[in-house]
Backbone and ligand atoms as CSV (ligand in chain L), in Angstrom:
chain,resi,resn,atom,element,x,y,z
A,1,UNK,N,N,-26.670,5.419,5.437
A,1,UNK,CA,C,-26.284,4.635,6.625
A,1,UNK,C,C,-25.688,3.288,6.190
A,2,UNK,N,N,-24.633,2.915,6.729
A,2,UNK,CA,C,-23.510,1.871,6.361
A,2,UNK,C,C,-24.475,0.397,7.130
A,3,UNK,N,N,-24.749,-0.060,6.168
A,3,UNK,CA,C,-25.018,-1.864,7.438
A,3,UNK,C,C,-24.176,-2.409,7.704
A,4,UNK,N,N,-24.788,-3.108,9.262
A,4,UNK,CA,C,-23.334,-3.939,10.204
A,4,UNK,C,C,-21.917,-4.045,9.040
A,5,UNK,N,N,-23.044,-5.010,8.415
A,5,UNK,CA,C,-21.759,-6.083,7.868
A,5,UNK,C,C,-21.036,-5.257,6.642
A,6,UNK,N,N,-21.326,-4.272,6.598
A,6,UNK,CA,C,-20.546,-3.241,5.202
A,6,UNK,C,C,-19.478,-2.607,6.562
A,7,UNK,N,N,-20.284,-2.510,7.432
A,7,UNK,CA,C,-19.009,-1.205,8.480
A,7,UNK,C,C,-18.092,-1.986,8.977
A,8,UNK,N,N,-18.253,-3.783,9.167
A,8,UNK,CA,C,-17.436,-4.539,9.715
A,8,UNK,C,C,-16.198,-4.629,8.948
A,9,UNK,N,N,-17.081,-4.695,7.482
A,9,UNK,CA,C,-15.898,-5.038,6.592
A,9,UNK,C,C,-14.720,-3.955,6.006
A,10,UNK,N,N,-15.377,-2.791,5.772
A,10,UNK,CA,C,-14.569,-2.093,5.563
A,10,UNK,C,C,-13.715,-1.383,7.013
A,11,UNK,N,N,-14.002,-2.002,8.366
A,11,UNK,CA,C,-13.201,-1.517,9.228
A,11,UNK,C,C,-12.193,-2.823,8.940
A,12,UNK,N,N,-12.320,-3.637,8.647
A,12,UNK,CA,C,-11.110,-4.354,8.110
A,12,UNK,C,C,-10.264,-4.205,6.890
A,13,UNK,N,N,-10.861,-3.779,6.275
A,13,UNK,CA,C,-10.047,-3.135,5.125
A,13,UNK,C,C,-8.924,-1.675,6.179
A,14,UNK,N,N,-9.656,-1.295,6.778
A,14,UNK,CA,C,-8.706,-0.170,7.650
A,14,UNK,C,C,-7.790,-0.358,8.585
A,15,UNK,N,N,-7.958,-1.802,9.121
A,15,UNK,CA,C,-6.558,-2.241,9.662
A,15,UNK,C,C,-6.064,-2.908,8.562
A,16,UNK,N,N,-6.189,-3.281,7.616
A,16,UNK,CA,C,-5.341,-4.014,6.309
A,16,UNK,C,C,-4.621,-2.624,5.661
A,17,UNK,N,N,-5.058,-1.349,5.862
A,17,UNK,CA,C,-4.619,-0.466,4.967
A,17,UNK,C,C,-3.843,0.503,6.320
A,18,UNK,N,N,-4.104,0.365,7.350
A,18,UNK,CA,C,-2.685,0.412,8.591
A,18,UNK,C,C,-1.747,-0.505,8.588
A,19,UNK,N,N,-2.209,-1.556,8.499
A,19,UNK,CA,C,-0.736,-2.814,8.233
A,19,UNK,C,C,0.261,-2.610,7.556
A,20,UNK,N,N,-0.591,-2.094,6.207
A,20,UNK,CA,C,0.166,-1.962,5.105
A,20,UNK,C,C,1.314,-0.411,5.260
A,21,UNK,N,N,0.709,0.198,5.949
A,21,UNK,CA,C,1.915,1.183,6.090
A,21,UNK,C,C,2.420,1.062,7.161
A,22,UNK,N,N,2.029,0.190,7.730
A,22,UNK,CA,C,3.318,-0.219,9.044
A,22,UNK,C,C,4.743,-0.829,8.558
A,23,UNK,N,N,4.126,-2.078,7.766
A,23,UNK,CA,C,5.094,-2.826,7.126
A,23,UNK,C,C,5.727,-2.419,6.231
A,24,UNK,N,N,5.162,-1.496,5.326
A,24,UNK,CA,C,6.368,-0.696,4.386
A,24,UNK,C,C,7.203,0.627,5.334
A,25,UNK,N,N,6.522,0.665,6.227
A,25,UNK,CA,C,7.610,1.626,7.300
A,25,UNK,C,C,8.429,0.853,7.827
A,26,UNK,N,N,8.426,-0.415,8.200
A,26,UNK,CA,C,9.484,-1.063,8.683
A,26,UNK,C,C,10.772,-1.471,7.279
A,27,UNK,N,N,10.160,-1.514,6.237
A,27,UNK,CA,C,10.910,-1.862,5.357
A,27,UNK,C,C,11.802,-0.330,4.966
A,28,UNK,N,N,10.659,0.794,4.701
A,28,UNK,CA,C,11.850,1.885,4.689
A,28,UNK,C,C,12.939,1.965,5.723
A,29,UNK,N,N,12.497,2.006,7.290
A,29,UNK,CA,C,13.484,2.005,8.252
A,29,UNK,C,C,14.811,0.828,8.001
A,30,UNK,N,N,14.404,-0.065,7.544
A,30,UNK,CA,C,15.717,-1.213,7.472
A,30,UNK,C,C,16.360,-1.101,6.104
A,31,UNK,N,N,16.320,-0.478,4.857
A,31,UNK,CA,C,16.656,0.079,3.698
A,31,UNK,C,C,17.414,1.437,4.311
A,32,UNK,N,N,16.853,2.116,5.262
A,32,UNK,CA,C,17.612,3.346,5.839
A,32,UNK,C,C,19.115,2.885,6.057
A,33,UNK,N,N,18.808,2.024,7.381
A,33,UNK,CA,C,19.818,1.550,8.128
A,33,UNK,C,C,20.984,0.659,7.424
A,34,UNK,N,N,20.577,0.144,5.952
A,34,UNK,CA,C,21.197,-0.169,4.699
A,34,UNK,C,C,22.220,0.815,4.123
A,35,UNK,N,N,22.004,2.470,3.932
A,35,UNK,CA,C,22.411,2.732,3.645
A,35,UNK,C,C,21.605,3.472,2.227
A,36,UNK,N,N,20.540,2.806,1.947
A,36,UNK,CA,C,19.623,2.942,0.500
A,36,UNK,C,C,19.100,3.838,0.848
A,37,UNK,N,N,19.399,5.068,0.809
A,37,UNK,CA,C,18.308,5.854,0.760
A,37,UNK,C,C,17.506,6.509,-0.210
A,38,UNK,N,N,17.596,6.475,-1.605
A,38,UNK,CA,C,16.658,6.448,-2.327
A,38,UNK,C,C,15.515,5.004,-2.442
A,39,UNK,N,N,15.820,3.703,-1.602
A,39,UNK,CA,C,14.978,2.851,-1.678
A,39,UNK,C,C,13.832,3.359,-0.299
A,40,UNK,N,N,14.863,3.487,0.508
A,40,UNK,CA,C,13.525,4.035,2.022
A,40,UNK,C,C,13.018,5.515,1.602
A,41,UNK,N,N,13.874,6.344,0.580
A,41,UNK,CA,C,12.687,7.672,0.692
A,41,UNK,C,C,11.599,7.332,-0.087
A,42,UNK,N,N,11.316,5.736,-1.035
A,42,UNK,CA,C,10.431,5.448,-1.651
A,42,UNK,C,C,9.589,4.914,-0.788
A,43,UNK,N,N,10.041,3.779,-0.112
A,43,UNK,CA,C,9.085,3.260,0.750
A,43,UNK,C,C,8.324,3.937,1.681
A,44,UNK,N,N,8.958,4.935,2.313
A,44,UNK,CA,C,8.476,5.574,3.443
A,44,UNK,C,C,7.303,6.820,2.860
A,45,UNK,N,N,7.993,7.002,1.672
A,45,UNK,CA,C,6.886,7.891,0.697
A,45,UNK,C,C,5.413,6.843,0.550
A,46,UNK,N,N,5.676,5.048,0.390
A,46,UNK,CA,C,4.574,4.224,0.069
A,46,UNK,C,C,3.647,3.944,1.689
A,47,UNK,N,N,4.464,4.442,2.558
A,47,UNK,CA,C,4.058,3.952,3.738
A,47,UNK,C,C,2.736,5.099,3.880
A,48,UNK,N,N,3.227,6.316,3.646
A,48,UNK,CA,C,2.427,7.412,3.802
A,48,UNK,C,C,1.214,7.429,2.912
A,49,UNK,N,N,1.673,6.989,1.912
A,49,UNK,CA,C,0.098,7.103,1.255
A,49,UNK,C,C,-1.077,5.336,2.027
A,50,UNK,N,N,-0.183,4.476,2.202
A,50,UNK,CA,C,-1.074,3.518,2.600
A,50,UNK,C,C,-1.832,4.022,4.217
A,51,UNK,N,N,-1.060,5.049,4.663
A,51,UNK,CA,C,-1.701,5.575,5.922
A,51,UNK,C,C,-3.124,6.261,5.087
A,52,UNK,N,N,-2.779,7.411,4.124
A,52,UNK,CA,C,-3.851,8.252,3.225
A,52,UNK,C,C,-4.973,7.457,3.053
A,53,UNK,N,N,-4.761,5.913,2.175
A,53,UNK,CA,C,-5.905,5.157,1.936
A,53,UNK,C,C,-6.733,4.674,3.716
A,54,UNK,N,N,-5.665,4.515,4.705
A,54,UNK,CA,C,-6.838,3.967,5.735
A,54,UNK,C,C,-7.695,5.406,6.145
A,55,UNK,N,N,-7.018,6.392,6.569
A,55,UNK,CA,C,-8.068,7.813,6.770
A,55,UNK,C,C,-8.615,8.042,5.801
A,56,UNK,N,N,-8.948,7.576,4.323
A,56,UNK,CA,C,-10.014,8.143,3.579
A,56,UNK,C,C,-11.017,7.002,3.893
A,57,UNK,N,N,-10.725,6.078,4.366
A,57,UNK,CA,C,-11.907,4.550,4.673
A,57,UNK,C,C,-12.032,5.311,6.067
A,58,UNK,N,N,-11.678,5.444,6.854
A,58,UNK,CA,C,-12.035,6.367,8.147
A,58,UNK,C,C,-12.929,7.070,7.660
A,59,UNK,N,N,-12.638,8.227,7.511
A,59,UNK,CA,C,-13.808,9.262,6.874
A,59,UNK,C,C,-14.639,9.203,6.576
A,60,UNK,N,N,-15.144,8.171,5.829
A,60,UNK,CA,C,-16.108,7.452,4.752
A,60,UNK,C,C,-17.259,6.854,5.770
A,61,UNK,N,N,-16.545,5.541,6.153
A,61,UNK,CA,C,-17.077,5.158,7.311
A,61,UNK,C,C,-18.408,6.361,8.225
A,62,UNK,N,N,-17.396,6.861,8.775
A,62,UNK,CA,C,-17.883,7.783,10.500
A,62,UNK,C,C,-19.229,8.953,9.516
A,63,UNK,N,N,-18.425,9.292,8.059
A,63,UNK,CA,C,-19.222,9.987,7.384
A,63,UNK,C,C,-21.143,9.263,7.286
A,64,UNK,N,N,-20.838,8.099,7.010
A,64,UNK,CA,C,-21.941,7.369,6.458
A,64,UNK,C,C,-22.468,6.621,7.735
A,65,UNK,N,N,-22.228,7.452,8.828
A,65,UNK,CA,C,-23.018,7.096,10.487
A,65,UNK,C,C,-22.585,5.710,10.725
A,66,UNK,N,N,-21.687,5.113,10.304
A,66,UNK,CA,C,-20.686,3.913,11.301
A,66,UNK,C,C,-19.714,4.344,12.212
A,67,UNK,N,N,-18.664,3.602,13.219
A,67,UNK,CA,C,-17.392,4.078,13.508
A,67,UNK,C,C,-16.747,3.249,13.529
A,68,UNK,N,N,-15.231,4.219,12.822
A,68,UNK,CA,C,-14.562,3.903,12.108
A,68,UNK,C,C,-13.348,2.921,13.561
A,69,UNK,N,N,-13.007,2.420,13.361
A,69,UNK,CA,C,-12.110,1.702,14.661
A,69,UNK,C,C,-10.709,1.458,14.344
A,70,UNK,N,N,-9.671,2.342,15.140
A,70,UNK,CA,C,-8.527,2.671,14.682
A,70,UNK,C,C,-7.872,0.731,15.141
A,71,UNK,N,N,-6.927,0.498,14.489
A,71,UNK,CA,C,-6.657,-1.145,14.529
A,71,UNK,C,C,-5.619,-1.596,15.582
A,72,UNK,N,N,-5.063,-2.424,16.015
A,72,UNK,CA,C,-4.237,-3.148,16.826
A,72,UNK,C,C,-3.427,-3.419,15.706
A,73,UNK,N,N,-2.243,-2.879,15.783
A,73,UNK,CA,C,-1.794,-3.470,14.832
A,73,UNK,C,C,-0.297,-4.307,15.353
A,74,UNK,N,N,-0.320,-5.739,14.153
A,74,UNK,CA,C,1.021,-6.635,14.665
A,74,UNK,C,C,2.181,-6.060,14.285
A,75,UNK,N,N,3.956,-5.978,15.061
A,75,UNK,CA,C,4.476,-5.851,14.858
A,75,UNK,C,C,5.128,-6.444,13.473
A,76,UNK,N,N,5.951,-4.877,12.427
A,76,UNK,CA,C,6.148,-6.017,11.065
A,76,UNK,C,C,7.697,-6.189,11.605
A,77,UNK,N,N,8.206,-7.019,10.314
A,77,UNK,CA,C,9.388,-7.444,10.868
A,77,UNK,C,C,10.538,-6.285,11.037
A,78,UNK,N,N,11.621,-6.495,11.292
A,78,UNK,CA,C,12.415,-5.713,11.847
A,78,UNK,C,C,13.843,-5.895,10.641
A,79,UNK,N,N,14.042,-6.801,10.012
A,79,UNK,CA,C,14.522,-7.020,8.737
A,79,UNK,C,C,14.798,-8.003,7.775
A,80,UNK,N,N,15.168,-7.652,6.539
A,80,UNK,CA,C,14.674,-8.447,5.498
A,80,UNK,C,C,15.922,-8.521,4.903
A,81,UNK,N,N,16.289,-10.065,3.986
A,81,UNK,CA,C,17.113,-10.635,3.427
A,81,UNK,C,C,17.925,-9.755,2.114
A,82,UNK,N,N,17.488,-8.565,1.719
A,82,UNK,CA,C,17.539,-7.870,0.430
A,82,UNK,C,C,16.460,-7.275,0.107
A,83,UNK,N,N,17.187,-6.467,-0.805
A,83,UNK,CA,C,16.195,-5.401,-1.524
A,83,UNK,C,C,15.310,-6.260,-2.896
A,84,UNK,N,N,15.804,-7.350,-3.342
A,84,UNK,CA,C,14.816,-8.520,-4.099
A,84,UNK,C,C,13.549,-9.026,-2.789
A,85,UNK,N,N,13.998,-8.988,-1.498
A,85,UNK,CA,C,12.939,-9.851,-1.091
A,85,UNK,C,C,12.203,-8.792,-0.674
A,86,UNK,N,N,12.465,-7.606,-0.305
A,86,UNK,CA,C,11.871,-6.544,0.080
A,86,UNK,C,C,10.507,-6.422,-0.793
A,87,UNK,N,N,10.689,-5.816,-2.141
A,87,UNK,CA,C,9.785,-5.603,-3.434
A,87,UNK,C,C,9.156,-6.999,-3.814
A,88,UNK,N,N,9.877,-8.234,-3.551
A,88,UNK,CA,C,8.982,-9.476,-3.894
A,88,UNK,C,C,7.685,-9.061,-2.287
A,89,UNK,N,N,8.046,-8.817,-1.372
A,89,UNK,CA,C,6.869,-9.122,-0.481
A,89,UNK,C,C,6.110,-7.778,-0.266
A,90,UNK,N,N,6.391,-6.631,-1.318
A,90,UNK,CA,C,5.558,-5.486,-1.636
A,90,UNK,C,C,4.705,-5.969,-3.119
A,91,UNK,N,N,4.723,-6.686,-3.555
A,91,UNK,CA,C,4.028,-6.900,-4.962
A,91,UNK,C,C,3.131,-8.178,-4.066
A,92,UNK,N,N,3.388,-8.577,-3.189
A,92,UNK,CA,C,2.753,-10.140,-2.726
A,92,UNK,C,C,1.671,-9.243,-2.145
A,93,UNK,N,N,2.028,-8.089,-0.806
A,93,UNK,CA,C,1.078,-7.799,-0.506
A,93,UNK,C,C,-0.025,-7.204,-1.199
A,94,UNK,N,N,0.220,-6.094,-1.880
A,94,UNK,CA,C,-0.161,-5.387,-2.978
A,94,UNK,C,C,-1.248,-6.319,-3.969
A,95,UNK,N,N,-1.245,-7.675,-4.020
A,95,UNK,CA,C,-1.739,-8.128,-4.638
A,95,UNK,C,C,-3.057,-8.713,-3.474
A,96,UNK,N,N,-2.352,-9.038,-2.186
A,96,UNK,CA,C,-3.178,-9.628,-0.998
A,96,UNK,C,C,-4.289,-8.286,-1.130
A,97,UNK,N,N,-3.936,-7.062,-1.056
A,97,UNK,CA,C,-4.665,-5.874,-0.642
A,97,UNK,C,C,-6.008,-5.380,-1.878
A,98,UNK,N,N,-5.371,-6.239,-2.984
A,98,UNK,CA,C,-6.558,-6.016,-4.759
A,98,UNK,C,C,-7.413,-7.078,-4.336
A,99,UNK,N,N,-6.767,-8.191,-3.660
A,99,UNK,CA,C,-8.015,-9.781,-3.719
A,99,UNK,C,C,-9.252,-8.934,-2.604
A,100,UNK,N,N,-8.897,-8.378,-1.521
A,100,UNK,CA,C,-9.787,-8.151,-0.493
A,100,UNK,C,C,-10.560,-6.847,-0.854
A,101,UNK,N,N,-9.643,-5.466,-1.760
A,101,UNK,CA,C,-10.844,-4.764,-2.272
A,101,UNK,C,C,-11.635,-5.587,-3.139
A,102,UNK,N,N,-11.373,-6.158,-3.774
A,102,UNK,CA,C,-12.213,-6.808,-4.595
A,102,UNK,C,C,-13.750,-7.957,-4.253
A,103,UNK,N,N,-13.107,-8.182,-2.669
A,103,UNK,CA,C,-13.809,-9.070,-1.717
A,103,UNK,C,C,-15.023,-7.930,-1.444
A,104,UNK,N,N,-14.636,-6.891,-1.353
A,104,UNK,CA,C,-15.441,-5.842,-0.356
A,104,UNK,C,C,-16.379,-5.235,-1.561
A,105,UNK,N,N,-15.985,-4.701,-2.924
A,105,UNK,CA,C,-16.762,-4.255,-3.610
A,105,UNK,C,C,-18.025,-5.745,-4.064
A,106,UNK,N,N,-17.457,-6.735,-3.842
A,106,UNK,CA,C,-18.503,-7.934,-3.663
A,106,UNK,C,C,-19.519,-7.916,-2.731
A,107,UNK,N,N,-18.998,-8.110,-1.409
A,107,UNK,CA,C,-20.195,-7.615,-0.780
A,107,UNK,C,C,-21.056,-5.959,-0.430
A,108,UNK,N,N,-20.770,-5.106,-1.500
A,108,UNK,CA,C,-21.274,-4.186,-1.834
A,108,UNK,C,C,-22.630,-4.638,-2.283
A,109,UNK,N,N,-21.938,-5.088,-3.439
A,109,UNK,CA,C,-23.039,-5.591,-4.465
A,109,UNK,C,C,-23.819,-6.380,-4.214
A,110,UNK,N,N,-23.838,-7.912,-3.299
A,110,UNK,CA,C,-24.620,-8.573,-2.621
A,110,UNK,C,C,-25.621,-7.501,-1.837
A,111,UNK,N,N,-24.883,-6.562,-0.724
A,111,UNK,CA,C,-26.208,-5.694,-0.060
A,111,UNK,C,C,-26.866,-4.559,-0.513
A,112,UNK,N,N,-26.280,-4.642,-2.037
A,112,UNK,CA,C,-27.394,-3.644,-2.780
A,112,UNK,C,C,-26.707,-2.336,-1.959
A,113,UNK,N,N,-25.533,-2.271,-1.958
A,113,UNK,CA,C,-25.147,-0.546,-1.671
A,113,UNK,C,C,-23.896,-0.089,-2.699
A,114,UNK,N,N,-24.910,0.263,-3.407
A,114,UNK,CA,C,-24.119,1.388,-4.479
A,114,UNK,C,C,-23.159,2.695,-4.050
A,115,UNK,N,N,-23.581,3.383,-2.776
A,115,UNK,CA,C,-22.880,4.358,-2.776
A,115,UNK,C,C,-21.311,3.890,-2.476
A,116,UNK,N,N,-20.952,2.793,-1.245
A,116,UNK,CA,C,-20.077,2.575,-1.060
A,116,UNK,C,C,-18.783,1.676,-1.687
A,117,UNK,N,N,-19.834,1.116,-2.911
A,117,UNK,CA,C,-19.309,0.369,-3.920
A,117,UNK,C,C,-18.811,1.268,-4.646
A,118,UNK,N,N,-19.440,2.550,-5.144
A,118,UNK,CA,C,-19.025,3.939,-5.915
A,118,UNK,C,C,-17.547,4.238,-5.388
A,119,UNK,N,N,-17.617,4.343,-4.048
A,119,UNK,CA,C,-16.743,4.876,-3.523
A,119,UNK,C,C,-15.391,4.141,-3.484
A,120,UNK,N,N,-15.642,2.893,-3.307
A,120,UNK,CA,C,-14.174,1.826,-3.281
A,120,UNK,C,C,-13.680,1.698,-5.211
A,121,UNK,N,N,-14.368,2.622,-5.928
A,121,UNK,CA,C,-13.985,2.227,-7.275
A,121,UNK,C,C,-12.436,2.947,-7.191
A,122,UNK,N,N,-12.413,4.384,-6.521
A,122,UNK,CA,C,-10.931,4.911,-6.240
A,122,UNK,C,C,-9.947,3.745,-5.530
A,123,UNK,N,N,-9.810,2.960,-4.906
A,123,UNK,CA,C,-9.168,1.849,-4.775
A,123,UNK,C,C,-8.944,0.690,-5.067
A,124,UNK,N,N,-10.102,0.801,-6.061
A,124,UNK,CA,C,-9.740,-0.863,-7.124
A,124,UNK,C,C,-8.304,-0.216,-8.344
A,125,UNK,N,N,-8.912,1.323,-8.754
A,125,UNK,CA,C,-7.886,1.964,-9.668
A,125,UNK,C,C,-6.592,1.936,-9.075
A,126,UNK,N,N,-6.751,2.223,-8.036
A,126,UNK,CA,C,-5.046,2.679,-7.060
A,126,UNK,C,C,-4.412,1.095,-7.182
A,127,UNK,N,N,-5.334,0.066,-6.899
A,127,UNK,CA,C,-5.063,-1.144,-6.704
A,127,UNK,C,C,-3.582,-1.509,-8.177
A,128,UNK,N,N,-4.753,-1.335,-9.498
A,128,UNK,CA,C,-3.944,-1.634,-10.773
A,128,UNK,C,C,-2.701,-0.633,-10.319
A,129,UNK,N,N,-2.637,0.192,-10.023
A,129,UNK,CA,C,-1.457,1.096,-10.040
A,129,UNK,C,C,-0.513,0.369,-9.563
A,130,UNK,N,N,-0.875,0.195,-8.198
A,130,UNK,CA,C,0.203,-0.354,-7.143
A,130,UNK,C,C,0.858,-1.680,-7.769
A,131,UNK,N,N,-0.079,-2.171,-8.377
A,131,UNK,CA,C,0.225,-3.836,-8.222
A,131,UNK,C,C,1.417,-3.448,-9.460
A,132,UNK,N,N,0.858,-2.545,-10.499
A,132,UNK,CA,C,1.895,-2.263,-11.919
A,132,UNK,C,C,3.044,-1.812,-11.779
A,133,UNK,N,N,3.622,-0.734,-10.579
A,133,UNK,CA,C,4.298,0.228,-9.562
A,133,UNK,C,C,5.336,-1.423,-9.156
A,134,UNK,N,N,4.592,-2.186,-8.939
A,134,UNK,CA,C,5.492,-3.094,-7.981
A,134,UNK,C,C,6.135,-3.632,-9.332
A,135,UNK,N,N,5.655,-4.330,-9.629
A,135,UNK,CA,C,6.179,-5.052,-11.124
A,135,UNK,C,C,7.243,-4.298,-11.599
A,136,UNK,N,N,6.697,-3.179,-11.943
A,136,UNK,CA,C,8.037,-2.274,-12.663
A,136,UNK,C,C,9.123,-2.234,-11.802
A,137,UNK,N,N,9.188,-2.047,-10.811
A,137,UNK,CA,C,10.380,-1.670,-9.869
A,137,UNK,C,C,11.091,-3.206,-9.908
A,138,UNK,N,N,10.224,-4.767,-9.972
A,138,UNK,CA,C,10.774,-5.898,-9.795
A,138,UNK,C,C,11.304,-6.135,-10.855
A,139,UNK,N,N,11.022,-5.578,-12.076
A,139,UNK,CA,C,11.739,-5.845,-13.467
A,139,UNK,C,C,13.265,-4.978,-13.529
A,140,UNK,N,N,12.780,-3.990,-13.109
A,140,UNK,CA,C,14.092,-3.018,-13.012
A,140,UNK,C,C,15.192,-3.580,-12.547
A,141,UNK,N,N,14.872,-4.007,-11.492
A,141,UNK,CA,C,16.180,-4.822,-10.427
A,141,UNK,C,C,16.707,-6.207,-10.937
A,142,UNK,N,N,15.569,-7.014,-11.758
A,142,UNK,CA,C,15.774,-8.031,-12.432
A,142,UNK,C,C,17.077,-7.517,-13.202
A,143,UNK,N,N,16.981,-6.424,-13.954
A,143,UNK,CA,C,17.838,-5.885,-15.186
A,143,UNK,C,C,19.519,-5.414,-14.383
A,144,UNK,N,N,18.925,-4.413,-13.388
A,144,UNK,CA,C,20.622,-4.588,-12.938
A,144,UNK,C,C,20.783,-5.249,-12.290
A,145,UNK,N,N,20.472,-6.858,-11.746
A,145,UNK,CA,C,21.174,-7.883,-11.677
A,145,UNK,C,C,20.921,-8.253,-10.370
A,146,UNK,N,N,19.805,-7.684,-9.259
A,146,UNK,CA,C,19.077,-8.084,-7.983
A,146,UNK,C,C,20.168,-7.730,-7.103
A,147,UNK,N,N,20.134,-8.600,-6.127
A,147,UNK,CA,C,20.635,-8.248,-5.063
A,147,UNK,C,C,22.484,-7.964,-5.341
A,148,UNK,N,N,22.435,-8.435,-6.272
A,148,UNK,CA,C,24.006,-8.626,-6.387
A,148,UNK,C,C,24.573,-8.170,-7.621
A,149,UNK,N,N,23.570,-7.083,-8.665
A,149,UNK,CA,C,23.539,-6.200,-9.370
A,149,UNK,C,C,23.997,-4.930,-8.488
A,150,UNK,N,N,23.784,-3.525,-9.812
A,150,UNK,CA,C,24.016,-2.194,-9.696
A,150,UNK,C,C,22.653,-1.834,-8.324
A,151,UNK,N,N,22.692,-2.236,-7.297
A,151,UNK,CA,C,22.030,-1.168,-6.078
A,151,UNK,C,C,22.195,-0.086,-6.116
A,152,UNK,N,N,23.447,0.291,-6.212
A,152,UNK,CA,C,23.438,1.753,-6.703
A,152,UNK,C,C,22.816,2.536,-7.396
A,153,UNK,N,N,22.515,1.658,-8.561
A,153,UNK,CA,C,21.919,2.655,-10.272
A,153,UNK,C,C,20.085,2.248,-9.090
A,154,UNK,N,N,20.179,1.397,-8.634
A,154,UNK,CA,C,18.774,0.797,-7.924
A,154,UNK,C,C,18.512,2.008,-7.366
A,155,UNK,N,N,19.363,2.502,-6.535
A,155,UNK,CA,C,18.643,3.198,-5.642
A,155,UNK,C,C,18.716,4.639,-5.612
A,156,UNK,N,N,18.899,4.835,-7.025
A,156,UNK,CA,C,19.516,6.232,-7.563
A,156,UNK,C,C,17.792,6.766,-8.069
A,157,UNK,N,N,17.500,5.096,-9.088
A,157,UNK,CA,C,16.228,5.407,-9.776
A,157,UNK,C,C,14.925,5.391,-9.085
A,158,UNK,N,N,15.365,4.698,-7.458
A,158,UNK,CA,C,14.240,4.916,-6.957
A,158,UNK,C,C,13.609,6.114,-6.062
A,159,UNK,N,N,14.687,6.805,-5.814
A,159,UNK,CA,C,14.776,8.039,-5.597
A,159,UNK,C,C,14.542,8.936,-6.440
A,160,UNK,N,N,15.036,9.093,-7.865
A,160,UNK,CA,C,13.979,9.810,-8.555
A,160,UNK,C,C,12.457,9.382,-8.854
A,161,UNK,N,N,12.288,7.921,-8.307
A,161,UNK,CA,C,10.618,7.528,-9.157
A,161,UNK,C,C,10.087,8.413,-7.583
A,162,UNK,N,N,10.211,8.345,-6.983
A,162,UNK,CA,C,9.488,8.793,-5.736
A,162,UNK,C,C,9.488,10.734,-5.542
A,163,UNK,N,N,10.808,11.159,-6.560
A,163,UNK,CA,C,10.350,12.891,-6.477
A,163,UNK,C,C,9.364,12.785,-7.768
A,164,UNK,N,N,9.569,11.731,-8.862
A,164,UNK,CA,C,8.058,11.963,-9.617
A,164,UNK,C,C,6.873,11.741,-9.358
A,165,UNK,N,N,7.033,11.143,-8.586
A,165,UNK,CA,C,5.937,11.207,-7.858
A,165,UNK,C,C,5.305,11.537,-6.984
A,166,UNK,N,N,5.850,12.764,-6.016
A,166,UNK,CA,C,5.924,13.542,-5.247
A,166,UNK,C,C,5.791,14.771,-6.436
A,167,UNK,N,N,5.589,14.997,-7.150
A,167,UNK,CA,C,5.895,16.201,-8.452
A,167,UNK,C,C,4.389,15.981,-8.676
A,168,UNK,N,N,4.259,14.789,-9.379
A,168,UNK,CA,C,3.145,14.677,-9.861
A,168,UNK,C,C,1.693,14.888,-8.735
A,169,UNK,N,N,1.858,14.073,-7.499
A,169,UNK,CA,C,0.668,14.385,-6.779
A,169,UNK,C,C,0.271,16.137,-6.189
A,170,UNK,N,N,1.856,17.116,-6.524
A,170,UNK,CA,C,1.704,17.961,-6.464
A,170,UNK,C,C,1.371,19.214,-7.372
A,171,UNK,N,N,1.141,18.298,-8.379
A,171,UNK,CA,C,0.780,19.173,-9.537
A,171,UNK,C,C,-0.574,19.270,-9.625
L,1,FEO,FE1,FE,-3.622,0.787,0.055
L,1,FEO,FE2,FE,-1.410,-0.453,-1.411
L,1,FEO,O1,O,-2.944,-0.736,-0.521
């Protein structure tokens, strides 16, 4: 059985992990409407799994006799300055989203609950991923020259990083 303040918190982690695929859905949709479509079949591929992480905190939750509370969520923006500012404010969040698991496996440990601390260890790992995932893609673009570099070769490679990775979760 989940206490108050463990079910409070991780129902906030579940609108933080709906946000998060709201806002990278708005960013695929405006990369669409760009023209990038190997940058939005990435994003919209990132949007979907940040939906995956809030229904496995759902689950978890309702599993461990709390309920889980689907979120209000704020409209994200509607568009963005470039594909540099795009990935700068996917590595910002990405990093916002490691400080607060990290907040939550804290107060794990303060209320002496191991199981659910066990359980958020799959999202401290995903965390390093993401945050490394972002970096790489911001170095990449650094190299062909940002906004006013090869987009092209940009959005060629991000379209293949996203069937490898679509390969890989299907393997
Ligand atoms: Fe589920 Fe990328 O935070």
């Amino acid at each position: 059985m989940l206490s108050e303040k463990i079910e409070t918190a991780l129902n906030q982690q579940i609108e933080l992990e709906g946000a998060s695929s709201q806002y990278y859905l708005a960013m695929a949709s405006w990369a669409e409407t760009q023209g990038m479509n190997g940058i939005s079949t990435f994003l919209y591929k990132h949007s979907d799994e940040e939906r995956m992480h809030m229904l496995k905190l759902m689950k978890y939750v309702n599993e461990r006799g709390g309920q889980a509370v689907v979120p209000t969520l704020k409209a994200p923006p509607k568009s963005f300055k470039g594909v540099k500012e795009v990935f700068d404010l996917v590595l910002e969040h990405e990093v916002k989203v490691s400080t607060e698991i990290n907040k939550l496996v804290g107060i794990c440990v303060k209320e002496g609950d191991y199981t659910t601390q066990n359980f958020l260890q799959w999202y401290v790992s995903e965390q390093i991923e993401e945050e490394a995932l972002a970096r790489k893609i911001l170095d990449k673009l650094k190299l062909l020259g940002g906004d006013k570099g090869n987009l092209y070769l940009f959005d060629r490679d991000l379209e293949t990083l996203a069937a490898a990775e679509a390969e890989a979760e299907g393997a």
